[in-house]
KOLBATI-72379 format. One record per residue (C-alpha): x, y, z; residue number from 1. Coordinates in steps of 0.05 Angstrom, whole numbers, plus 32768, in hexadecimal, padded with zeros to 4 digits. Example, Ala and Ser with C-alpha at 12.3 -4.5 7.8 and 13.67 -1.06 7.14 Angstrom:
<sites>
<site><px>80F6</px><py>7FA6</py><pz>809C</pz><i>1</i></site>
<site><px>8111</px><py>7FEB</py><pz>808F</pz><i>2</i></site>
</sites>
This chain:
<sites>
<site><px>8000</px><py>8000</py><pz>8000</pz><i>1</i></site>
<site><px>8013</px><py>804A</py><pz>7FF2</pz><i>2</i></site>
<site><px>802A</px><py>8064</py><pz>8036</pz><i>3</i></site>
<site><px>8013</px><py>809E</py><pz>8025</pz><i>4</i></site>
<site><px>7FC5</px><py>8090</py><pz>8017</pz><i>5</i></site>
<site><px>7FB6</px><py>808F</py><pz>8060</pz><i>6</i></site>
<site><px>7FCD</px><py>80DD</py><pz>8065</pz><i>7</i></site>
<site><px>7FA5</px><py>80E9</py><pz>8029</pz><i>8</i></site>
<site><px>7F62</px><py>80D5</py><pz>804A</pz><i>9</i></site>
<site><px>7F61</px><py>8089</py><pz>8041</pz><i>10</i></site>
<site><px>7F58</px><py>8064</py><pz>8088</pz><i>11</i></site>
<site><px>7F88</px><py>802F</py><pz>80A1</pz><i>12</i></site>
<site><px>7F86</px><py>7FF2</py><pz>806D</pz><i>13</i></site>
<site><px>7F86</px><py>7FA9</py><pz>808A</pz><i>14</i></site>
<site><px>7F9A</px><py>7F6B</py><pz>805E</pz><i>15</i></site>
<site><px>7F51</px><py>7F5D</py><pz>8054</pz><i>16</i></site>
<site><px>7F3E</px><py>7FA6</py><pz>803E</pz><i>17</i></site>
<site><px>7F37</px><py>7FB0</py><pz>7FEA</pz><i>18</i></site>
<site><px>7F2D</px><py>7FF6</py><pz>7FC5</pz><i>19</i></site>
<site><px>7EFE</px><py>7FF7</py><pz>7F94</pz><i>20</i></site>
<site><px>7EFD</px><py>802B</py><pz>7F5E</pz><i>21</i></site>
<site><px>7EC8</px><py>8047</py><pz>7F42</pz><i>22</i></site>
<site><px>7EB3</px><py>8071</py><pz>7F02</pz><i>23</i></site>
<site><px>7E78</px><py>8097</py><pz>7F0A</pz><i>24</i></site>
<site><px>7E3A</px><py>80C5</py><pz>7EE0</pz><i>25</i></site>
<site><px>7E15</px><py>80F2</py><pz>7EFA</pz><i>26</i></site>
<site><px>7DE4</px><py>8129</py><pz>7EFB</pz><i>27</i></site>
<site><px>7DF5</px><py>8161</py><pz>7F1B</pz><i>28</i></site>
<site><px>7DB9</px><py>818B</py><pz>7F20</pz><i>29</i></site>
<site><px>7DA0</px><py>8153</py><pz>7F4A</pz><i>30</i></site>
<site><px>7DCD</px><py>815C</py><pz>7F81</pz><i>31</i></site>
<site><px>7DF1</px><py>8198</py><pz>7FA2</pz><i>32</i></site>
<site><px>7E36</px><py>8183</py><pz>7F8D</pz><i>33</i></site>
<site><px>7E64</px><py>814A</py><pz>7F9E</pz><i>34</i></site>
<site><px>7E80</px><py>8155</py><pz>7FD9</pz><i>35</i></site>
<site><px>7E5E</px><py>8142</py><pz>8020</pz><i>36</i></site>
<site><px>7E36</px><py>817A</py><pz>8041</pz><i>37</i></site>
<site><px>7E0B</px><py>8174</py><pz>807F</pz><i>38</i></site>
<site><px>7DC2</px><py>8173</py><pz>806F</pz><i>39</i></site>
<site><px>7DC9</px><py>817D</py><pz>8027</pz><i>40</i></site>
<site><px>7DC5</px><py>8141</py><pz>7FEB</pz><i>41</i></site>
<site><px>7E08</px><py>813B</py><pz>7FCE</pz><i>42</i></site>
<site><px>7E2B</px><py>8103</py><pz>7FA0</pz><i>43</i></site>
<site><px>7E5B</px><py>80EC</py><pz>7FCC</pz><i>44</i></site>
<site><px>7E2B</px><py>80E8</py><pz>800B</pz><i>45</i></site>
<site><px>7DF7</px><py>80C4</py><pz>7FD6</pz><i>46</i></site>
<site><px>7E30</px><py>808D</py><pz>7FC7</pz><i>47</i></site>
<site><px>7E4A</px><py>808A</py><pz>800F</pz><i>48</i></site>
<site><px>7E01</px><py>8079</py><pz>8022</pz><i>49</i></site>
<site><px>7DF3</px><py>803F</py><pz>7FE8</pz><i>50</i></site>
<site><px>7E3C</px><py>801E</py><pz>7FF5</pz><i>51</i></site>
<site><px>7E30</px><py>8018</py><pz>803D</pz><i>52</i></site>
<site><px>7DE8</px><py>7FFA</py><pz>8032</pz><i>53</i></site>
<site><px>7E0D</px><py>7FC1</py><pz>8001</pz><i>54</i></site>
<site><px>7E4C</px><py>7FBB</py><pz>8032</pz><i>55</i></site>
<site><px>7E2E</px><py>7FBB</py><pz>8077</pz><i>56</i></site>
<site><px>7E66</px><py>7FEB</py><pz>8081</pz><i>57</i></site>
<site><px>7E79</px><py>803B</py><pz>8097</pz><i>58</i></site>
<site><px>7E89</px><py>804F</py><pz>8046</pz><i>59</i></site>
<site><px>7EB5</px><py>808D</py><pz>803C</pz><i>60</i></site>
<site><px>7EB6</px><py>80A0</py><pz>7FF2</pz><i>61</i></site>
<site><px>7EF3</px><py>80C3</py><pz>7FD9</pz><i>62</i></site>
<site><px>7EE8</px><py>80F0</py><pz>7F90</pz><i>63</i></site>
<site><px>7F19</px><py>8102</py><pz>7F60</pz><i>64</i></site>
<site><px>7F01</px><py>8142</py><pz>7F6D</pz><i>65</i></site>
<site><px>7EC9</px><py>816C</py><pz>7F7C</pz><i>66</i></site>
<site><px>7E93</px><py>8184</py><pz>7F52</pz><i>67</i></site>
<site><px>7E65</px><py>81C0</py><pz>7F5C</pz><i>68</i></site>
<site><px>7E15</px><py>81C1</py><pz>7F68</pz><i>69</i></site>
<site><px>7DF8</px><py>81B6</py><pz>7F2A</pz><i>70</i></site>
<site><px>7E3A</px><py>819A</py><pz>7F07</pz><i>71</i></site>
<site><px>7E30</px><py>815C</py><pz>7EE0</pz><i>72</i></site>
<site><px>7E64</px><py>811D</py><pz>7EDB</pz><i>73</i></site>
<site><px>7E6C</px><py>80EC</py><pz>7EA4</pz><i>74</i></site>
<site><px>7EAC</px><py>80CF</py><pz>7EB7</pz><i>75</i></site>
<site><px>7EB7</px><py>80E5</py><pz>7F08</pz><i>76</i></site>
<site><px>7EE2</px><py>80B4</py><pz>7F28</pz><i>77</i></site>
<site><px>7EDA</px><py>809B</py><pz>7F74</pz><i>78</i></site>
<site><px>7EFA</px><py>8066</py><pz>7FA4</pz><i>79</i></site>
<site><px>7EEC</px><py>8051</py><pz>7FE7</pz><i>80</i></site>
<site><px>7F0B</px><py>8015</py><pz>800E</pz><i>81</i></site>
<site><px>7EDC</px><py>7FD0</py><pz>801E</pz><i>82</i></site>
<site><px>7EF3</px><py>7F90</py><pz>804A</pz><i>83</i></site>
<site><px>7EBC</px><py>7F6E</py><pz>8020</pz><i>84</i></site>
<site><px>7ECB</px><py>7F39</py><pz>7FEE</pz><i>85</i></site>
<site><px>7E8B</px><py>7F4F</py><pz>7FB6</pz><i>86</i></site>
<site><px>7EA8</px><py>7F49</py><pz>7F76</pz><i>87</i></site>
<site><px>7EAB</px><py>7F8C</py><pz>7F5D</pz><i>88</i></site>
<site><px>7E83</px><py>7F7C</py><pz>7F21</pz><i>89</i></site>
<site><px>7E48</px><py>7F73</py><pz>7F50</pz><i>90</i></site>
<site><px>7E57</px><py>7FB2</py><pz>7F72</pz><i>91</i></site>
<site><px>7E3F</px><py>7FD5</py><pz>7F3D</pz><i>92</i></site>
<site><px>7E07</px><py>7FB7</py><pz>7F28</pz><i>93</i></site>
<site><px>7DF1</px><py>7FB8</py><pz>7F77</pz><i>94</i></site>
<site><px>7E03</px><py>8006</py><pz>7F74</pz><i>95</i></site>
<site><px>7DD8</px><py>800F</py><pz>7F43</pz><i>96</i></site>
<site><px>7DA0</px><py>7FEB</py><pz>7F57</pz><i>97</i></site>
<site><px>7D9A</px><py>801A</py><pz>7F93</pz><i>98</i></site>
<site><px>7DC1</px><py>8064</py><pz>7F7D</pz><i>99</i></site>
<site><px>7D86</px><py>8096</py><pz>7F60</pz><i>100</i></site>
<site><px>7D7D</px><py>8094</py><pz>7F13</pz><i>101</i></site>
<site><px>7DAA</px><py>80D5</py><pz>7F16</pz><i>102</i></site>
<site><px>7DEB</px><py>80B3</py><pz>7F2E</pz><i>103</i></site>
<site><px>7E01</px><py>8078</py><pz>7F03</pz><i>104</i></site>
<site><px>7E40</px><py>804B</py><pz>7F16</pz><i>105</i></site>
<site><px>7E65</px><py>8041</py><pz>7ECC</pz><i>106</i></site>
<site><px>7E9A</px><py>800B</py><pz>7EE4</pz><i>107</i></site>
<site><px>7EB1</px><py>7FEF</py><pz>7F24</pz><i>108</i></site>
<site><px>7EFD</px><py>7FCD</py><pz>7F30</pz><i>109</i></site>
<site><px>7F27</px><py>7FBE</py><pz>7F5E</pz><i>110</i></site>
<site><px>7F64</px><py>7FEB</py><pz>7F68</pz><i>111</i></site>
<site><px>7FA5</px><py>7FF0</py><pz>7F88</pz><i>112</i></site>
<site><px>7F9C</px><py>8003</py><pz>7FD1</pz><i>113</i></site>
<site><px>7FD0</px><py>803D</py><pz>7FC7</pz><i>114</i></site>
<site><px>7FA3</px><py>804F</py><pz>7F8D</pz><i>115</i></site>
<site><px>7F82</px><py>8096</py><pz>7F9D</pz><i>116</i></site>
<site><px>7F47</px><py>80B0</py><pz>7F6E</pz><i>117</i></site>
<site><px>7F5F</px><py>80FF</py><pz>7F7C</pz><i>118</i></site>
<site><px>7FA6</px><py>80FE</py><pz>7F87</pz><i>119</i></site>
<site><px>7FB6</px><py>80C7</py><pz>7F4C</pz><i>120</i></site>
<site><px>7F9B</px><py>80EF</py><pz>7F1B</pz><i>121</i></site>
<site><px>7FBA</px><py>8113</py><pz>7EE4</pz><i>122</i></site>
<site><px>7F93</px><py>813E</py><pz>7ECD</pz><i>123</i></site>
<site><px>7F40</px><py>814B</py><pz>7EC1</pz><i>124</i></site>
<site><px>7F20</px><py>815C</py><pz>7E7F</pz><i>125</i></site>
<site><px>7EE2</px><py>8187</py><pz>7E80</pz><i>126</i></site>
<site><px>7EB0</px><py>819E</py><pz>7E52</pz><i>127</i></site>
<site><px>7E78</px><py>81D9</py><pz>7E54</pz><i>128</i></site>
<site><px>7E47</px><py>81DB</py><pz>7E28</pz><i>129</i></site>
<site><px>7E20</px><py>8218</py><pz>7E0A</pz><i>130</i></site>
<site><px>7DDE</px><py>8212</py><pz>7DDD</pz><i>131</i></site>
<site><px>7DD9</px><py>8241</py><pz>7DAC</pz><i>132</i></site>
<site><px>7D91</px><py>822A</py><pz>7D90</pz><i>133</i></site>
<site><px>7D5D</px><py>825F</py><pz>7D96</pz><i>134</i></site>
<site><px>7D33</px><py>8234</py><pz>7DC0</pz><i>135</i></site>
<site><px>7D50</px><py>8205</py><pz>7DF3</pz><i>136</i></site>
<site><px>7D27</px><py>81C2</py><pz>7DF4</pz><i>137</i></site>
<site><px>7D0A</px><py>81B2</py><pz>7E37</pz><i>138</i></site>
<site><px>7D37</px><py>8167</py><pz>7E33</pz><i>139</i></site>
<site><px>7D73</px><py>8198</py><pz>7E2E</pz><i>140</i></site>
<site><px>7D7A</px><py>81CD</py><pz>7E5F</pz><i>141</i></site>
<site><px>7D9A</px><py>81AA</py><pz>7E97</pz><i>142</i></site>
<site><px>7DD4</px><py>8191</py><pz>7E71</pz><i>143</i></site>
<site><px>7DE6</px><py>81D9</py><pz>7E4A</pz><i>144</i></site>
<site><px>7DEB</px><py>8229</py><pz>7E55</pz><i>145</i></site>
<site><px>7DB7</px><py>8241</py><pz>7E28</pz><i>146</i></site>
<site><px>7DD8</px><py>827D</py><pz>7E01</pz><i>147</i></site>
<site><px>7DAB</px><py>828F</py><pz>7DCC</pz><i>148</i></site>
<site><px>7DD3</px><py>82CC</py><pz>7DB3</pz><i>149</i></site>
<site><px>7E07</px><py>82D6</py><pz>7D83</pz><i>150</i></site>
<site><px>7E52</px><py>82BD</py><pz>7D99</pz><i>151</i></site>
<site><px>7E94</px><py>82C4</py><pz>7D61</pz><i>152</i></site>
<site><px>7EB0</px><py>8279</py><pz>7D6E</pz><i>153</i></site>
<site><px>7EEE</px><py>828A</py><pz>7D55</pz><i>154</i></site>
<site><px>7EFE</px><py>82BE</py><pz>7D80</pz><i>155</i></site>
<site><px>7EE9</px><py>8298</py><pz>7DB4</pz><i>156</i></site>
<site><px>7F1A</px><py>825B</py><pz>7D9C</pz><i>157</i></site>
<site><px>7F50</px><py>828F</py><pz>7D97</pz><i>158</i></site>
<site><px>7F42</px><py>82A1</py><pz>7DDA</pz><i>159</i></site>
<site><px>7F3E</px><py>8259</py><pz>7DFA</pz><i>160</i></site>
<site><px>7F91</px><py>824F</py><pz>7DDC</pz><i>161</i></site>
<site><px>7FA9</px><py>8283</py><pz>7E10</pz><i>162</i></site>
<site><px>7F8F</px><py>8257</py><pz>7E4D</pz><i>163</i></site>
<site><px>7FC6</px><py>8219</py><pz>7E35</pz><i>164</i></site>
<site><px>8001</px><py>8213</py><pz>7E60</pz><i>165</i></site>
<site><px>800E</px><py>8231</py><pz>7EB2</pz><i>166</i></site>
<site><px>7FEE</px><py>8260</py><pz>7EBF</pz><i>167</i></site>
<site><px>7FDB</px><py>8283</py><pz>7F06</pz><i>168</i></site>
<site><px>7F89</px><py>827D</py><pz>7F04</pz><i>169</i></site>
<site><px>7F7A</px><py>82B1</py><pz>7F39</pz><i>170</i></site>
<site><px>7F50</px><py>82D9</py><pz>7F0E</pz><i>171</i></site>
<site><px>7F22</px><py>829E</py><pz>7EFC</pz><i>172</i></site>
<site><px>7F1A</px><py>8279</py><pz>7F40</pz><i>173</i></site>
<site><px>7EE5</px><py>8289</py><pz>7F75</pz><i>174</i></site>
<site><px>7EEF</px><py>829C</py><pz>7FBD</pz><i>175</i></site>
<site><px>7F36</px><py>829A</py><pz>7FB3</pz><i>176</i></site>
<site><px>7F3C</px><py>8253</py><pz>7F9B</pz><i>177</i></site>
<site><px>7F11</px><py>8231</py><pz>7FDD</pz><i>178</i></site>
<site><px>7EFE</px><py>81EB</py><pz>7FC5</pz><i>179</i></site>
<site><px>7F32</px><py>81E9</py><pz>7F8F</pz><i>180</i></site>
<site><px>7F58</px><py>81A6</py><pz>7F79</pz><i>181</i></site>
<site><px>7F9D</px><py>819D</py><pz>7F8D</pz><i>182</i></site>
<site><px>7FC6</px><py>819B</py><pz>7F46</pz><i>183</i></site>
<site><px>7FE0</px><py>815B</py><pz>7F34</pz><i>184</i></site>
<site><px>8028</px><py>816F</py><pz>7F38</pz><i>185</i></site>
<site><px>801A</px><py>817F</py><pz>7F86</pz><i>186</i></site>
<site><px>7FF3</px><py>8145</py><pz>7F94</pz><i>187</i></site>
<site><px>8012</px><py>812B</py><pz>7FDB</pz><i>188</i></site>
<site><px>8002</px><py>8173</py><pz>7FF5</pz><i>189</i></site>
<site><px>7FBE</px><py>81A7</py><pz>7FF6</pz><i>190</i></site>
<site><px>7FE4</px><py>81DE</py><pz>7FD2</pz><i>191</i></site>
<site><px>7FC9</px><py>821F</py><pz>7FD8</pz><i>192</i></site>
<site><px>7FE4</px><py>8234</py><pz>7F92</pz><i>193</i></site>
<site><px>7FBB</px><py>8255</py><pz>7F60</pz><i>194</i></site>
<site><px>7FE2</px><py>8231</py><pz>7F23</pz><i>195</i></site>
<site><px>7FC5</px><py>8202</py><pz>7EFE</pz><i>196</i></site>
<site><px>7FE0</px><py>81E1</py><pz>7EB9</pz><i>197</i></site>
<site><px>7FB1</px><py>81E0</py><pz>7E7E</pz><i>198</i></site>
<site><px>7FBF</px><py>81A5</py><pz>7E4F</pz><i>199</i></site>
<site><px>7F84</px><py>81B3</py><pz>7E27</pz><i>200</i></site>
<site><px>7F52</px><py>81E9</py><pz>7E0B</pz><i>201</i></site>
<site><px>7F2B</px><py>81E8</py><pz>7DC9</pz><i>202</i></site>
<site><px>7EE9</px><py>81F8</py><pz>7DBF</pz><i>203</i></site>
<site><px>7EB5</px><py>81D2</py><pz>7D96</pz><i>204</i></site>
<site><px>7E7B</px><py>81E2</py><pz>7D66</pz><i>205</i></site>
<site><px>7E3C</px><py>81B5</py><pz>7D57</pz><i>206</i></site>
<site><px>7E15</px><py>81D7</py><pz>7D1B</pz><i>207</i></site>
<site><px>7DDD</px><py>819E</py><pz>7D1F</pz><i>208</i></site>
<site><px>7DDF</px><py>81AC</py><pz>7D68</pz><i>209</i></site>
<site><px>7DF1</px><py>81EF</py><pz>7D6F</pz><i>210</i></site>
<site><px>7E1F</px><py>81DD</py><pz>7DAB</pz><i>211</i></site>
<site><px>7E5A</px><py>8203</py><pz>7DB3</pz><i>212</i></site>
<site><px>7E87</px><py>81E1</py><pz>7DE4</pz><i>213</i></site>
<site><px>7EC7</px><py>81F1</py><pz>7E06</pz><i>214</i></site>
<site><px>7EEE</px><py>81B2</py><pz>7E21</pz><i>215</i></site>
<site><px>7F26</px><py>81B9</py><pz>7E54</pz><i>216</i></site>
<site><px>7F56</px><py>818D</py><pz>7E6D</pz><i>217</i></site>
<site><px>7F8B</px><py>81A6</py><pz>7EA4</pz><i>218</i></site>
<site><px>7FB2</px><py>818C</py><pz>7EE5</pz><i>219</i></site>
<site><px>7F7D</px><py>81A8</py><pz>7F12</pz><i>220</i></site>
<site><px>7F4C</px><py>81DB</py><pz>7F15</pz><i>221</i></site>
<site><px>7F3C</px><py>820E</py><pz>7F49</pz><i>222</i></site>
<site><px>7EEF</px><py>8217</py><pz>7F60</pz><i>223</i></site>
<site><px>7EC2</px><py>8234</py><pz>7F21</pz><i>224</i></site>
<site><px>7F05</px><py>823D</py><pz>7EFA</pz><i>225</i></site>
<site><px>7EE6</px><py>8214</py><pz>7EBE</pz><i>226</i></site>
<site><px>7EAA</px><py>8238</py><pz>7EC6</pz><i>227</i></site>
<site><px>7EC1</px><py>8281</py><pz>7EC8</pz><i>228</i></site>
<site><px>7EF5</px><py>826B</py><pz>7E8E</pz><i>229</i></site>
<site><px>7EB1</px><py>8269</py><pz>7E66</pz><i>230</i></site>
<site><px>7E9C</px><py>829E</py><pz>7E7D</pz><i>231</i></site>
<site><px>7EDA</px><py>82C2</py><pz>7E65</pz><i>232</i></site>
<site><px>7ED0</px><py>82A5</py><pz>7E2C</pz><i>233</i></site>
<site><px>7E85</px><py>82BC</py><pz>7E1A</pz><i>234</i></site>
<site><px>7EA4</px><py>8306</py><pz>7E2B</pz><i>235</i></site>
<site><px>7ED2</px><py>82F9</py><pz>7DF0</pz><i>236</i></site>
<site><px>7E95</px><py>82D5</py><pz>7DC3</pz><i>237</i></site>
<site><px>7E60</px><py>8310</py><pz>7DCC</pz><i>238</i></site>
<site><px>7E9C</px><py>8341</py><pz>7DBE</pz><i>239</i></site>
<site><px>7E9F</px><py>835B</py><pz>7E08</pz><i>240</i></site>
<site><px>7EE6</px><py>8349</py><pz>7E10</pz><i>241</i></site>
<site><px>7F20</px><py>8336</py><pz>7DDA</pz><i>242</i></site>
<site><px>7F41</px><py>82F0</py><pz>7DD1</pz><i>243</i></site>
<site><px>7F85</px><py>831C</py><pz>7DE9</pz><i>244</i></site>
<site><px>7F6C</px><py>8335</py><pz>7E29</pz><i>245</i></site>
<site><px>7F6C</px><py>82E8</py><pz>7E48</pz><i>246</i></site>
<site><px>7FBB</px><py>82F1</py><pz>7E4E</pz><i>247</i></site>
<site><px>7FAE</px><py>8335</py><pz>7E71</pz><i>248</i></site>
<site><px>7F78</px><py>8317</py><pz>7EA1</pz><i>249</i></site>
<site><px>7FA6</px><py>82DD</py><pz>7EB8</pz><i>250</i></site>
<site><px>7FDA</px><py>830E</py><pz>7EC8</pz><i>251</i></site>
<site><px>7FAF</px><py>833E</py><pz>7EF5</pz><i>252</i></site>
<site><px>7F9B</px><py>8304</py><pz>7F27</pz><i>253</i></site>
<site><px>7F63</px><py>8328</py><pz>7F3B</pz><i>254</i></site>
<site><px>7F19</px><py>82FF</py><pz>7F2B</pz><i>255</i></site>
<site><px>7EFD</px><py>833F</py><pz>7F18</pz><i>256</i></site>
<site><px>7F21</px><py>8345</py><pz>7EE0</pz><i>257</i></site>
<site><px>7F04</px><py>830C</py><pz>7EBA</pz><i>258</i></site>
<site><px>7EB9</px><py>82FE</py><pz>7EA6</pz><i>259</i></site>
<site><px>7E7A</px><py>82DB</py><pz>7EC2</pz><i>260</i></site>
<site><px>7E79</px><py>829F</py><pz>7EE5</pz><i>261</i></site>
<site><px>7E50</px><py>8267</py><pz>7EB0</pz><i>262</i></site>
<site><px>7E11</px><py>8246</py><pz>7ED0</pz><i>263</i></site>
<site><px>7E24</px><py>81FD</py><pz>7EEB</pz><i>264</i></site>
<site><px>7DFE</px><py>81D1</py><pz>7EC1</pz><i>265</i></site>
<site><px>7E27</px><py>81DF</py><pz>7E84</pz><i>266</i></site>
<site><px>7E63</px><py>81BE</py><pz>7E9B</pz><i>267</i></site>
<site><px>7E75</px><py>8179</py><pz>7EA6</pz><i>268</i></site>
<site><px>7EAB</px><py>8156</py><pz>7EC3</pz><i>269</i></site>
<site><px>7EBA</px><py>811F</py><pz>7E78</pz><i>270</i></site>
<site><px>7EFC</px><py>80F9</py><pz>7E95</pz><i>271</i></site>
<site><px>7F2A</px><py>80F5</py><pz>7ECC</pz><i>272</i></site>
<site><px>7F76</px><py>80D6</py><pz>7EAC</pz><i>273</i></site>
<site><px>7FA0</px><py>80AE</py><pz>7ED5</pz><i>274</i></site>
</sites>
């Protein structure tokens, strides 16, 4: 075992104990976010609750990060540690047998016991999605920002290329990055740094659809980063701001400098890489 999972939340593991890994959809408008919060319906405290009813056992579920209210997950990834011997295969199809239609498990394994679904992973690709249909169907509104009015994609695809590489996020995190993921490269410890690597950052179009998309992969992300990057980004689409001014925005570390924050249920959490 790692020797360093049991600092990193994990409790004590015996010889009998197994982690299981999970990969996990969801909803998010259904719940008000991922992590646990007292008196409120979250994803983790929903999974915590179903494990424990199949293992007869206290069930502490660790995410490989968390997700806002009203966030949605296609590809979320979860472990938590069990001393019973169900085949994992079974695990799932017990999970969901009893999880609300809103959470779905996708797979179930077993894993490593130094295996940790936060701090193993390498990085977490995102997408937000915008409608730009005149109506939005009533089948469709949870799942996109509704943005009827006219947006230039390509300066908004310009714009998108000056968020690759390091950069110091300050001016797109909330409350001064509270509830951000630790970056990848800092895993063993809860940095307080605002950097963050983006690997990723291209935005999509759907003429059939008329779904513009922006997908983001990076090392970490700091709380509504992702979403105030679209927001940013609509700034530059509407002709508000220009593709240039993201540099300039990044270097004033100051959230007032940048745009909007983007409703929730646009963006979704796609993948998690290992």
């Amino acid at each position: 075992m790692n020797p360093g999972a049991n600092r990193r939340g994990d409790p004590p593991a015996s010889r009998y104990d197994r982690k299981i890994r999970l990969v996990i959809a969801y909803d998010g408008l259904a719940f008000h976010g991922w992590q646990r919060q007292s008196g409120l319906q979250t994803v983790q405290a929903c999974l915590e609750e179903a494990v424990a009813g199949i293992t007869g056992e206290p069930a502490t579920i660790y995410g490989s990060g968390r997700t806002d209210a009203g966030v949605h997950a296609l590809g979320q990834v979860a472990h938590f540690v069990t001393s019973r011997a169900i085949p994992s295969g079974n695990l799932q199809k017990a999970l969901n047998d009893v999880l609300p239609p809103q959470v779905r498990i996708l797979s179930s394994e077993e894993a490593p016991l130094g295996f940790h679904a936060r701090y193993a992973a390498r990085s977490k690709l995102y997408r937000y999605r915008i409608l730009q249909a005149e109506v939005c169907l009533p089948f469709a509104w949870r799942y996109v920002w509704h943005y009827p009015l006219p947006l230039d994609r390509r300066r908004i695809s310009a714009a998108a290329k000056s968020f690759l590489g390091e950069h110091d996020f300050t001016s797109f995190a909330a409350s001064a990055g509270a509830n951000s993921e630790p970056d990848s490269a800092s895993a063993g410890s809860e940095s307080k740094s605002m950097v963050r690597r983006i690997i990723s950052s291209r935005v999509l179009w759907s003429e059939r659809r008329k779904i513009l998309a922006y997908e983001v992969e990076g090392s970490g992300f700091l709380h509504h980063m992702v979403r105030n990057m679209v927001g940013t980004l609509v700034e530059v689409g509407r002709g508000a701001l220009q593709p240039g001014d993201i540099d300039r925005i990044l270097k004033a570390r100051d959230r007032k400098a940048a745009g909007p924050t983007a409703p929730a249920q646009g963006l979704c959490l796609v993948r998690v890489i290992y």
